[in-house]
C-alpha positions as CSV (number, residue, x, y, z in Angstrom):
1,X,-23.2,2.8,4.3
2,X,-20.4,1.0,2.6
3,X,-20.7,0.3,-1.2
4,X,-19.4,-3.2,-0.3
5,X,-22.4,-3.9,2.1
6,X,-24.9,-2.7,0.0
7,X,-24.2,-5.5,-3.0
8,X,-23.5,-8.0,-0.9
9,X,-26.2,-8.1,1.9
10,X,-26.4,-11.7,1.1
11,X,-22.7,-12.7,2.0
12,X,-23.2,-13.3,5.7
13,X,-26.0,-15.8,5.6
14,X,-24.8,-16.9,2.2
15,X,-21.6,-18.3,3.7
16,X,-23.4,-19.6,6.7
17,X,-25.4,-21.8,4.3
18,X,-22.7,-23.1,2.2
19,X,-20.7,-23.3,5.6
20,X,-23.6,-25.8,6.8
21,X,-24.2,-28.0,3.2
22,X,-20.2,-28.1,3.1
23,X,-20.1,-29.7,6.1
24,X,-23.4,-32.1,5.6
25,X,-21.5,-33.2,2.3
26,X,-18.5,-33.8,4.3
27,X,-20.3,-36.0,6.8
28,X,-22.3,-38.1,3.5
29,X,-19.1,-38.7,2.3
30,X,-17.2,-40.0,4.9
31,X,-20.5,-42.8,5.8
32,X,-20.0,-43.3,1.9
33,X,-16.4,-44.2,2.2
34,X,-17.0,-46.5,5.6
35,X,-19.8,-47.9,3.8
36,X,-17.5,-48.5,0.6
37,X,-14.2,-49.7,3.2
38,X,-17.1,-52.0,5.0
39,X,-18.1,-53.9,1.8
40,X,-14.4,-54.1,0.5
41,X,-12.9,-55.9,3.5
């Protein structure tokens, strides 16, 4: 076993996670900024 792999048995799901809220924030934002462009024009 790798030294790397044993302190970061985490990283895998760990960047699948922050993978999946990185794109849910991305999706919030862009209904924020149609919601925003819908009330401006």
């Amino acid at each position: 076993m790798h030294p790397e792999s044993a302190q970061y048995p985490w990283s895998r799901g760990f960047l699948e996670d922050a993978y999946r809220i990185l794109t849910t924030v991305d999706s919030a934002l862009m209904v924020i900024d149609s919601a925003k462009g819908a009330k401006i024009y």
